[in-house]
C-alpha positions as a Python dict, from the first residue, in 0.01 Angstrom:
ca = {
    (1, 'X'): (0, 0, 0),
    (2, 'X'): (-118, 315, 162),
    (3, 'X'): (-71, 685, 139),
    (4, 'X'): (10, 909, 461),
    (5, 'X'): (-338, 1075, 387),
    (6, 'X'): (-484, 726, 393),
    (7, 'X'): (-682, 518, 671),
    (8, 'X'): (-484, 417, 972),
    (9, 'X'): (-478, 34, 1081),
    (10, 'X'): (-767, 79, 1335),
    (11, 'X'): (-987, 258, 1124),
    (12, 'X'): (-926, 26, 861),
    (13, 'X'): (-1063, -252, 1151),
    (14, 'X'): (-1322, -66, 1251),
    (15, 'X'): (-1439, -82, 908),
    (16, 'X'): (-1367, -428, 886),
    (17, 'X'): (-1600, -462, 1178),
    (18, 'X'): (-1889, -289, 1027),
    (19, 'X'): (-2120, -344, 761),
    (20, 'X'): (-2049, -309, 377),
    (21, 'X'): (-2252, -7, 440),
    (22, 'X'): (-2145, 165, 739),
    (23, 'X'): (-1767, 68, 635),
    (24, 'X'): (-1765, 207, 322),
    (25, 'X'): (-1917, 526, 500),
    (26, 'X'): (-1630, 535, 729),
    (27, 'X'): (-1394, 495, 476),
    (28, 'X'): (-1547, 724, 220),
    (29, 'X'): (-1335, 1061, 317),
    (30, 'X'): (-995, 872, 247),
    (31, 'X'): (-1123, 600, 26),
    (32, 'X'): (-932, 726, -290),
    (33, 'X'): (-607, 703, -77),
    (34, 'X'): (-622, 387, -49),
    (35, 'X'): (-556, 99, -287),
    (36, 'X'): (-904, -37, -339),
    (37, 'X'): (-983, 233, -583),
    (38, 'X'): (-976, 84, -921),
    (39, 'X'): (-599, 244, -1079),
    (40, 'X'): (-642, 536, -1326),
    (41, 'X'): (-455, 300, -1563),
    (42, 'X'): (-758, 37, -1625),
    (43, 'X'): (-988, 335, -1599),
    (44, 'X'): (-823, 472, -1909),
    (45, 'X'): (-785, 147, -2083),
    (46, 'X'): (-1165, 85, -2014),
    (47, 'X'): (-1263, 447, -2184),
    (48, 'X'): (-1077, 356, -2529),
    (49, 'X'): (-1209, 68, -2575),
    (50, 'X'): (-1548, 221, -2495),
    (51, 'X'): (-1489, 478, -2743),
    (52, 'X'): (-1447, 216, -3049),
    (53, 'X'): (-1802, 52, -2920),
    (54, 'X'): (-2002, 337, -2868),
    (55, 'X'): (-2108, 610, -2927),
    (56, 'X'): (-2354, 631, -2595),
    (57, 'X'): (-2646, 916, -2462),
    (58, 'X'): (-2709, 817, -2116),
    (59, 'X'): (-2462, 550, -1848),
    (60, 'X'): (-2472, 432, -1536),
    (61, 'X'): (-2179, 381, -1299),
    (62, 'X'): (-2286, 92, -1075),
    (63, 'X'): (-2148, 61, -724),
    (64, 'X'): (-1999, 449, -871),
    (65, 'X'): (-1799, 460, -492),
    (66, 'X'): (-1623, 831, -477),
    (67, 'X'): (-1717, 873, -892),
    (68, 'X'): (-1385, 797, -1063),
    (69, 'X'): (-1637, 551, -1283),
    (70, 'X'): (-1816, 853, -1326),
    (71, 'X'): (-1537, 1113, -1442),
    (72, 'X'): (-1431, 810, -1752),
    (73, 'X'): (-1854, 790, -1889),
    (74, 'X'): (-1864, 1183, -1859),
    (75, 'X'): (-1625, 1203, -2200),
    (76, 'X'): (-1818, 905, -2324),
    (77, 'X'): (-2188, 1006, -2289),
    (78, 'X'): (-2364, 1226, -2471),
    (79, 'X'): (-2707, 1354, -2271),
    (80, 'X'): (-2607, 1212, -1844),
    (81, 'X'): (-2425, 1057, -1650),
    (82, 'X'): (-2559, 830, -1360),
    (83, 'X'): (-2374, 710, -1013),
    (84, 'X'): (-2546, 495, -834),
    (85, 'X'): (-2433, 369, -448),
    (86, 'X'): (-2583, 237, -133),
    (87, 'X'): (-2329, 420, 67),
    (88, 'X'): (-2452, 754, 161),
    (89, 'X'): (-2098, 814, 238),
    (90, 'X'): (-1918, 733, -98),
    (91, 'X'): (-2208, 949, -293),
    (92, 'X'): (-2144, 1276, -102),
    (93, 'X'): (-1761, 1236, -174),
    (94, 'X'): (-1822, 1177, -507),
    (95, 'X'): (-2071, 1439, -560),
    (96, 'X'): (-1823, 1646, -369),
    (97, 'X'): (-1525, 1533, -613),
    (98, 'X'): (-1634, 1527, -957),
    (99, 'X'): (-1646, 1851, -1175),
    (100, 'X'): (-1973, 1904, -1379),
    (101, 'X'): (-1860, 2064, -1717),
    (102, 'X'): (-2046, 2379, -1868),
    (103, 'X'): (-2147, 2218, -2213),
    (104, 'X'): (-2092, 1872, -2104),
    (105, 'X'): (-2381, 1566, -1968),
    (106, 'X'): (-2548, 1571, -1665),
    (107, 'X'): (-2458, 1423, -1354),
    (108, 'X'): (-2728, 1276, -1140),
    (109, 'X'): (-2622, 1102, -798),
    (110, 'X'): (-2876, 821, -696),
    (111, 'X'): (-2842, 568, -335),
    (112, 'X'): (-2972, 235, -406),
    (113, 'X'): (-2887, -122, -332),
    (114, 'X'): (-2716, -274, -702),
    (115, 'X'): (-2988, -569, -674),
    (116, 'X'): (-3281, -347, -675),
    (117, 'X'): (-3163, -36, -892),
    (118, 'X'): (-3481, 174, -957),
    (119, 'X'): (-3396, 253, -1340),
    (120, 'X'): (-3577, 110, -1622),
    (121, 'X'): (-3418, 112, -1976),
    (122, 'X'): (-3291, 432, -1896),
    (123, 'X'): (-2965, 395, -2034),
    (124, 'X'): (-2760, 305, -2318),
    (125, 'X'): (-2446, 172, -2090),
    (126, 'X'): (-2365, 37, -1801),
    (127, 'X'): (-1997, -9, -1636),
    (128, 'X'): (-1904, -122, -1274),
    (129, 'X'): (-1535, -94, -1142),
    (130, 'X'): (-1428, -317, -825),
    (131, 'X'): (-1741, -363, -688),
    (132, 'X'): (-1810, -759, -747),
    (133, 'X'): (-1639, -871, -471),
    (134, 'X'): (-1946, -768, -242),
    (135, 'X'): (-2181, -950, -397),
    (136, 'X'): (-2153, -1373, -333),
    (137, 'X'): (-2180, -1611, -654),
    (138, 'X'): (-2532, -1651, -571),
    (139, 'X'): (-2645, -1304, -580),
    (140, 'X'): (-2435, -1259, -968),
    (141, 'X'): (-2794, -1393, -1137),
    (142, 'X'): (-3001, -1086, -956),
    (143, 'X'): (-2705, -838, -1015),
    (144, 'X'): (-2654, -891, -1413),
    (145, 'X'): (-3083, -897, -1384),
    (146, 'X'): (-3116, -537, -1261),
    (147, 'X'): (-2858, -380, -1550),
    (148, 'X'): (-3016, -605, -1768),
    (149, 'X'): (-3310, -412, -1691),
    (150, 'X'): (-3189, -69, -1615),
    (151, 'X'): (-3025, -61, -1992),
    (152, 'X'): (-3229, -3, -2331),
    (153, 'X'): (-3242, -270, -2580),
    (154, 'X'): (-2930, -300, -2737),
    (155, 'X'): (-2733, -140, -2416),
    (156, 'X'): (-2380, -281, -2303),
    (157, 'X'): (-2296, -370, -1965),
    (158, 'X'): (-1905, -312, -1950),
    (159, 'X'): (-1621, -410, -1704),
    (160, 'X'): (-1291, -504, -1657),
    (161, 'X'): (-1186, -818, -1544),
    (162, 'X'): (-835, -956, -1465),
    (163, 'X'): (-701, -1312, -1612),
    (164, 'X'): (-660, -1571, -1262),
    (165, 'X'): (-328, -1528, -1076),
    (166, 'X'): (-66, -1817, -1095),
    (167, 'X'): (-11, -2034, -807),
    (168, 'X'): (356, -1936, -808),
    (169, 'X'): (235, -1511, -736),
    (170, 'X'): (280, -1375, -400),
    (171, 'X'): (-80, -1241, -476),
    (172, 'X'): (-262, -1556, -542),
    (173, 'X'): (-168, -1661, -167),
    (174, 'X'): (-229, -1298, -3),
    (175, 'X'): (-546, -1277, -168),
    (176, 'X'): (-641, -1653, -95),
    (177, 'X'): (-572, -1553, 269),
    (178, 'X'): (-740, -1254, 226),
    (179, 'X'): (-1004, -1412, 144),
    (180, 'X'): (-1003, -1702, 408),
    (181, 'X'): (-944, -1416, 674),
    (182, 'X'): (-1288, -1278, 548),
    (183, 'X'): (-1462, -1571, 630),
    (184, 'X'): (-1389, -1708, 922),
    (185, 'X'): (-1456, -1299, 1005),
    (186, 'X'): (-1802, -1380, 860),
    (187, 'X'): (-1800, -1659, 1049),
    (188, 'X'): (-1745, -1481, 1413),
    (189, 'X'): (-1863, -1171, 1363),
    (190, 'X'): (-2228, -1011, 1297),
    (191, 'X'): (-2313, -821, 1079),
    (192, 'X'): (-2111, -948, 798),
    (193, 'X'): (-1875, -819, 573),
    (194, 'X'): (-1881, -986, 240),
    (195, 'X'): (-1570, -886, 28),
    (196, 'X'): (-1378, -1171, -121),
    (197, 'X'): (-1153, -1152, -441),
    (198, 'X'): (-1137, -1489, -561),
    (199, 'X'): (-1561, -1533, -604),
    (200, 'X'): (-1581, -1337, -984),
    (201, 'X'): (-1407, -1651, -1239),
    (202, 'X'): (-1409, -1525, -1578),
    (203, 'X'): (-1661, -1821, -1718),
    (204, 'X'): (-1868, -1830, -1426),
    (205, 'X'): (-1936, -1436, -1479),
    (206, 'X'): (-2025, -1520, -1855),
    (207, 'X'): (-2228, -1779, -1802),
    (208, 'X'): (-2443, -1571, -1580),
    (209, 'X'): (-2459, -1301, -1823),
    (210, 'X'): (-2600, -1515, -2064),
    (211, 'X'): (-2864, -1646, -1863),
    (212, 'X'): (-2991, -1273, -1778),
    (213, 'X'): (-3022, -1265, -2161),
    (214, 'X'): (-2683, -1086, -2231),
    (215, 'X'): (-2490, -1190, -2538),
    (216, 'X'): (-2090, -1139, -2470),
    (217, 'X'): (-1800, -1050, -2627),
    (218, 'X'): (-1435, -1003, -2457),
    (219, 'X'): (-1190, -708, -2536),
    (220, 'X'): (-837, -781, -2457),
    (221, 'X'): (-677, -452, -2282),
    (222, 'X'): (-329, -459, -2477),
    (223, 'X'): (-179, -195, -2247),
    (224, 'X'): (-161, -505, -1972),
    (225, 'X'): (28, -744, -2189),
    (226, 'X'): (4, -1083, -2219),
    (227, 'X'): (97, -1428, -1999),
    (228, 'X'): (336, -1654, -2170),
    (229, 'X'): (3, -1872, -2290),
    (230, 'X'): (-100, -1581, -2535),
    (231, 'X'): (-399, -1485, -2346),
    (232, 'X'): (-433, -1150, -2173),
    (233, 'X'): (-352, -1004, -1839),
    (234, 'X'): (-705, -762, -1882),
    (235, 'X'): (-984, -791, -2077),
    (236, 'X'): (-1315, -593, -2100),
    (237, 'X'): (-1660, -740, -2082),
    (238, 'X'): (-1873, -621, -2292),
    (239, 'X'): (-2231, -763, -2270),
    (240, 'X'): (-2500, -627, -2492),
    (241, 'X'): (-2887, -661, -2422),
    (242, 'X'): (-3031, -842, -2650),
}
């Protein structure tokens, strides 16, 4: 699962050990080594279906980690480009990592907690990539609230999100232990770490939207495929402010 240039096992648990913040500092130098980075593949898949929904002036990368989220708006934005992170870690890696083009939107860098950002309709979209596992169920409402209010009227909020893992994958049980591993860790240890997989259910995450004032619509991401019921492996959100 990971490189030769990527963390070793006890820097992975002394990240484990920290918080979401000083982790993700930790890990920030080898962070795109590793397989939490959201694959080039979805990025890709995300950016063409943008390109049928936009056109766009200004987005927002939430959670933008080391700015691949970044480097798929800059071809889809017209004036700037935002990232926004609470890890001061993650933002100087990405500033460090992605190319500003002569000619092309500027790129502004900005470290802020996702349930406070300090935008207001500022920007025409919005996208997030592997981030919603730190945040719990409970905090979705104030999450979808803040890009609700960082986008203008008429903004989308995009992301990808993955159809639910049968029973009979050897990833439904790794991540359902992952996930049970990170709890009784919360459990034990202070200060917590909150990263689960299995706390982001499709109609759950819609349902929320829609409360925030958010009308929805999903994109099927053909490039995935399909599961023998017809529906598909990856779909986009897009929700538009209303």
């Amino acid at each position: 699962m990971f490189t030769s240039q990527g963390p070793t096992l006890r820097e992975l648990a002394v990240q484990a050990l920290s918080s979401i913040e000083d982790g993700y500092d930790l890990l920030a130098p080898k962070f795109d080594h590793t397989p939490f980075r959201t694959p080039t593949r979805i990025l890709h898949a995300v950016a063409e279906t943008l390109r049928g929904i936009g056109p766009f002036d200004a987005g927002l990368d939430v959670c933008c980690g080391t700015g691949a989220g970044v480097e798929t708006l800059l071809p889809l934005c017209r004036e700037r480009v935002t990232g926004v992170d609470f890890s001061a870690g993650m933002l100087a890696r990405a500033q460090a990592a992605v190319e500003h083009r002569d000619g092309g939107p500027a790129v502004e860098w900005v470290r802020a907690d996702a349930r406070a950002l300090p935008f207001a309709e500022a920007f025409d979209l919005a996208v997030s990539f592997g981030a919603f596992g730190h945040f719990l169920p409970a905090e979705r409402p104030r999450l979808f609230a803040e890009v609700y209010g960082a986008l203008r009227p008429g903004g989308v909020f995009a992301f990808p999100i993955g159809a639910p893992l049968p029973m009979t994958s050897p990833l439904y049980w790794a991540l359902l232990g992952f996930d049970g591993a990170m709890r009784v860790r919360n459990l034990l240890w202070r200060p917590p770490f909150v990263m689960y997989y299995r706390t982001f259910p499709l109609r759950g995450v819609l349902e929320d939207l829609r409360r925030a004032g958010f009308t929805t619509r999903l994109h099927p991401l053909e490039e995935f495929g399909r599961r023998v019921d017809g529906s598909p492996h990856w779909c986009l959100v897009e929700a538009r402010k209303t």
